[in-house]
C-alpha positions as CSV (number, residue, x, y, z in Angstrom):
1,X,-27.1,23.9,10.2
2,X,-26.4,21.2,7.5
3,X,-27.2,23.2,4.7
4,X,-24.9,26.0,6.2
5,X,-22.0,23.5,7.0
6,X,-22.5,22.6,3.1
7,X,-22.7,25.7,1.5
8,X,-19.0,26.4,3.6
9,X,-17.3,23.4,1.9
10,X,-18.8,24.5,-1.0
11,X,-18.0,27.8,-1.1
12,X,-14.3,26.8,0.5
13,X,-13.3,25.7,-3.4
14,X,-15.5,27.7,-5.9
15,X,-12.3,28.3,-8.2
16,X,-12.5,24.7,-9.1
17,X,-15.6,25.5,-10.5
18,X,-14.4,27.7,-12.9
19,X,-12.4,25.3,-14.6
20,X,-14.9,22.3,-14.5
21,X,-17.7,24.3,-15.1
22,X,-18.5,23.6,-18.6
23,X,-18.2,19.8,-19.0
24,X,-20.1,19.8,-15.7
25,X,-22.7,22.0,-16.6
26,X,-23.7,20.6,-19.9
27,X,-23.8,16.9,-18.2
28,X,-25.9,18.0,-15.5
29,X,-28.5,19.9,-18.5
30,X,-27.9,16.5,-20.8
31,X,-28.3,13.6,-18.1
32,X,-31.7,15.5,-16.4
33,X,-33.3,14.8,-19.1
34,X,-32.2,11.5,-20.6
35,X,-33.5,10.5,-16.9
36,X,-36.3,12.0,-17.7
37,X,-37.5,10.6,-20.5
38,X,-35.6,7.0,-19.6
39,X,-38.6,7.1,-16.3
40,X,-41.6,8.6,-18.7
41,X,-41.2,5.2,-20.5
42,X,-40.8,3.1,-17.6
43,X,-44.2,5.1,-16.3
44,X,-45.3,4.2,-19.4
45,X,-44.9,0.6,-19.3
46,X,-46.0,-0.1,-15.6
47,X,-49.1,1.7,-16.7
48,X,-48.6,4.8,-14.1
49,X,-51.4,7.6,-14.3
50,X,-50.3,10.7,-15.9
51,X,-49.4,12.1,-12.3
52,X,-47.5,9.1,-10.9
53,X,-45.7,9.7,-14.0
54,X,-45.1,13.0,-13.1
55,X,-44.1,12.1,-10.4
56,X,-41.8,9.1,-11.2
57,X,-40.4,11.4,-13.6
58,X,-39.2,14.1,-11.6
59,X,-37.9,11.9,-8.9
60,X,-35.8,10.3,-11.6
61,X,-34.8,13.8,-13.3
62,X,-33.6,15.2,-9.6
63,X,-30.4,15.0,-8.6
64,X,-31.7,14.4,-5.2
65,X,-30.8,17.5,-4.3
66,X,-30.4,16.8,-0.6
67,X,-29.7,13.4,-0.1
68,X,-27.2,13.0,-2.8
69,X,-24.6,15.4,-1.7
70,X,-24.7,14.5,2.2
71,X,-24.1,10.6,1.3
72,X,-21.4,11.4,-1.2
73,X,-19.6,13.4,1.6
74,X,-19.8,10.8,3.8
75,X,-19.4,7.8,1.5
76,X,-17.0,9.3,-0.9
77,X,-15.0,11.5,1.2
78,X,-12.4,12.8,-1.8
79,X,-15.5,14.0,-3.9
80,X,-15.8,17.5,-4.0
81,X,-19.0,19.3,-2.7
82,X,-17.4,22.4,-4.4
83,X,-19.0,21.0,-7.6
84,X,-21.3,18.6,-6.4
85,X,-23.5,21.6,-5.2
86,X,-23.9,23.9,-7.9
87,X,-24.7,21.7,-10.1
88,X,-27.2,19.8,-8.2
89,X,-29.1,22.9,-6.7
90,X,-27.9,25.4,-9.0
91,X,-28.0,23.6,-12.7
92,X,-30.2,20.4,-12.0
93,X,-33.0,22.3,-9.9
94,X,-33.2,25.1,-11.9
95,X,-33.3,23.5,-15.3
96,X,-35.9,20.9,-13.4
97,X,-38.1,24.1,-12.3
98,X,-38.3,26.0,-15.2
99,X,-38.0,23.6,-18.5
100,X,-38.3,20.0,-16.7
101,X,-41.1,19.8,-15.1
102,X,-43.5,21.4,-18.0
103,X,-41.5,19.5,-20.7
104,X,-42.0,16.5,-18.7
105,X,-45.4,17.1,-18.1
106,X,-46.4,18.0,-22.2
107,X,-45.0,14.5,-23.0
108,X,-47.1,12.9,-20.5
109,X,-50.1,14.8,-21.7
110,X,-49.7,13.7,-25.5
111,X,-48.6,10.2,-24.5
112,X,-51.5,9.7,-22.3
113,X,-53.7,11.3,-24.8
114,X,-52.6,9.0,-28.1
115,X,-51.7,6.0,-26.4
116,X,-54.1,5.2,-23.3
C-alpha cells in the first residue's frame, strides 16, 4: 500500500520532471559514486574485509531507496516525491545495479590485493 500511495504522488506531478530532469539526473549519477568511493576509503581505513566493504559501500552509494523518500514526506512536507522517486529508484538503483556495484567491487578487489 505504501509503495502504491507513493508511486500516486509521484506520478500526480511527472511534468516537473521534465524540466528538472537533467540537473537532477546527472547529480544523482555524480553523487552515487563520490559516496562510493568517499566509503571504499573509510572501509579502507577501519580495516573492513573486502565484503564489509562492499557492503559499507553500497549502503553509502544508495539513496536509501525506501527509507529516504517516506521520511522526506513526512519531515519535509514541501519536497516533492515527483522527483524524489525517479531518481532514487529509477537513476540511483539502476546506475547502483548495473555499473555500481561491479565498479565498486573491482576497486575493492585491486585495493585489497596491492595494499592488504
Amino acid at each position: 500500500m505504501y509503495m502504491l500511495d507513493m508511486g500516486i504522488i509521484a506520478g500526480s506531478e511527472i511534468g516537473l520532471l521534465v524540466k528538472s530532469g537533467l540537473f537532477l539526473t546527472v547529480f544523482a549519477l555524480i553523487f552515487s559514486p563520490i559516496v562510493g568511493l568517499t566509503c571504499i576509503a573509510i572501509a579502507g581505513i577501519m580495516h573492513f574485509s573486502p565484503g564489509d566493504s562492499l557492503l559499507f559501500c553500497l549502503l553509502g552509494a544508495s539513496a536509501s531507496y525506501i527509507a529516504v523518500p517516506a521520511a522526506m514526506r513526512f519531515s519535509v512536507p514541501q519536497a516533492n516525491l515527483s522527483l524524489l522517486l525517479p531518481m532514487a529508484l529509477g537513476v540511483t538503483f539502476s546506475f547502483n545495479i548495473t555499473i555500481g556495484i561491479p565498479l565498486y567491487n573491482m576497486i575493492i578487489q585491486h585495493l585489497f590485493a596491492h595494499l592488504f
